[in-house]
N, C-alpha and C positions, 0 to 999 in steps of 0.2 A: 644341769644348767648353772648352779651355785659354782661349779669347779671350772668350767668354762670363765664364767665371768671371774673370779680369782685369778686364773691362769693368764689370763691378758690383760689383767688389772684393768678392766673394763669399766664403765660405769652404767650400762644398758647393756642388755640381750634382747638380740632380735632371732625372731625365727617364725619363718613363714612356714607350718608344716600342716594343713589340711585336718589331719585326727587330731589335732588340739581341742577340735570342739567337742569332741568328747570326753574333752581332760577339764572345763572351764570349772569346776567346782575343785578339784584339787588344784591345777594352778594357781585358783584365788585363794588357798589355804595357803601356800605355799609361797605366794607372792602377792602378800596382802594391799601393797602399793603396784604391783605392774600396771602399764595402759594396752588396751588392747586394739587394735586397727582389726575391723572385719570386712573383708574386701566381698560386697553383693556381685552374680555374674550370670548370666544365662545360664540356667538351667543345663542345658541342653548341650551345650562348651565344658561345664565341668562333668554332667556325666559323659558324654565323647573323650574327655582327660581320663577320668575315671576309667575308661574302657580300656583306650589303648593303652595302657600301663597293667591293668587284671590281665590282659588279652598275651602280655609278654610273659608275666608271673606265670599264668596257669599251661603257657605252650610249654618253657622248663620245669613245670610241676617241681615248682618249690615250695617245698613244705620244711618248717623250721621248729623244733619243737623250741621254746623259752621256758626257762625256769617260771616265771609268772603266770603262763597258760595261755598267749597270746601264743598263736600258730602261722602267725604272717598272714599274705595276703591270701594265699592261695585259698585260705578255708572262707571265705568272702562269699565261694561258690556255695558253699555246703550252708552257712546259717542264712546268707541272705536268697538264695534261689536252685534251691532243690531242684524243682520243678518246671521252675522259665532260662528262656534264653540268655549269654553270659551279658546281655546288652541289660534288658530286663534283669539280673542278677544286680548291676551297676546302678539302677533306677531306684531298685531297695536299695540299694547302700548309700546312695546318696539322702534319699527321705528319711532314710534314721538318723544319715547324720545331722542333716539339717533339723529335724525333731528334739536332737538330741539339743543340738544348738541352740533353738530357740527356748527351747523349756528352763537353760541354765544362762540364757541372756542376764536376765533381772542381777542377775549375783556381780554384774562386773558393769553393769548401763551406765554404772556412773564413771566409769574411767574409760567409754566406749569410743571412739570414733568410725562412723560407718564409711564405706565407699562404696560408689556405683562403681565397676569397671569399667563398662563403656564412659561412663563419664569422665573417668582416668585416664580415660586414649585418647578419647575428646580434647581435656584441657589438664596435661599432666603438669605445667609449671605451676599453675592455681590449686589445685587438691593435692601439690606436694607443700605448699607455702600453708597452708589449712591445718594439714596434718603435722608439718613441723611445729604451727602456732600450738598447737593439741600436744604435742610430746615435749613442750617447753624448748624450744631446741632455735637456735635464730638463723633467717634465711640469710643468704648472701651474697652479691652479686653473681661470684664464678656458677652456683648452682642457676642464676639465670642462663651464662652461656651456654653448660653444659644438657642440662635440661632441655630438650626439644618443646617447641610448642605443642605439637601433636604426635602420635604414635600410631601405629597399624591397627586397622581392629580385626584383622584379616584370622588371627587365631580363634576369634569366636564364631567365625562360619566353620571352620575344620568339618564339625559336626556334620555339613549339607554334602561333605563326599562319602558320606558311607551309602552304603546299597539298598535302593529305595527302599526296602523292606524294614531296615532300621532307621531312616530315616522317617518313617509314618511311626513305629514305637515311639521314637523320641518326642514328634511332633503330636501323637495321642496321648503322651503321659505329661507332655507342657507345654498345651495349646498356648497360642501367642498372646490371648489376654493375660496368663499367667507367667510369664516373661517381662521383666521390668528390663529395661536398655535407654 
């Protein structure tokens, strides 16, 4: 990251990459001043991302050894679901990472900004003018024009065309009371 922002003489690094949140205690060692955006989302939309993305990995059984000991995705199969379905495999890997997440919240709360997603689709010129206010960063007209008022929220049903049989996993492992939108 440090050689990136060097490289383009940058004065921010941004990166949206999902396993951060299992990095938030060494990022914040590492990045004593960063701010962090944590974008909240249905359940049930990120594990359906979660899926089909494992579902492509584990059809080319890509396996990668790394000098660190990380084996890629594929081994996703092997610690988080031995024994369940790769849908159910997906379901653990999201709950630890969100475990993981919240357990190492507290270390960054104060340079935090949350988002709803759906609220992001909802009213994306207002929670990007928020978040600018939050990243010190000033709004300005042209991002009025280019910015739409609203956006699709059609990627967070994705989930409701898989096959009824995954679609009741998903729906039993985060029933709608526990779904924020």
């Amino acid at each position: 990251m440090r050689a990136e922002i060097k490289a383009f003489h940058a004065k921010r690094f941004v990166n949206k990459n999902p396993t951060h949140c299992l990095r938030l205690r060494w990022l914040n060692a590492m990045f004593p001043d960063a701010q962090y955006i944590l974008i909240w989302r249905d359940p049930r939309a990120v594990v359906h991302s979660i899926y089909q993305k494992m579902l492509n990995y584990w059809d080319m059984q890509m396996k990668t050894e790394y000098e660190h000991g990380y084996k890629g995705y594929v081994t996703i199969k092997e610690v988080f679901g031995r024994a369940v379905s790769k849908l159910e495999t997906c379901i653990n890997f999201y709950r630890y990472n969100k475990k993981m997440l919240l357990q190492d919240l507290p270390v960054i709360n104060d340079r935090l900004a949350e988002v709803q997603y759906e609220q992001f689709v909802r009213q994306p010129r207002e929670e990007l003018k928020r978040l600018y206010e939050f990243a010190g960063l000033r709004w300005y007209g042209e991002l009025e024009k280019d910015v739409p008022a609203t956006l699709q929220l059609e990627n967070n049903e994705k989930w409701r065309s898989l096959p009824l049989e995954e679609k009741r996993i998903l729906e039993n492992a985060f029933p709608p009371a526990s779904v924020v939108a």
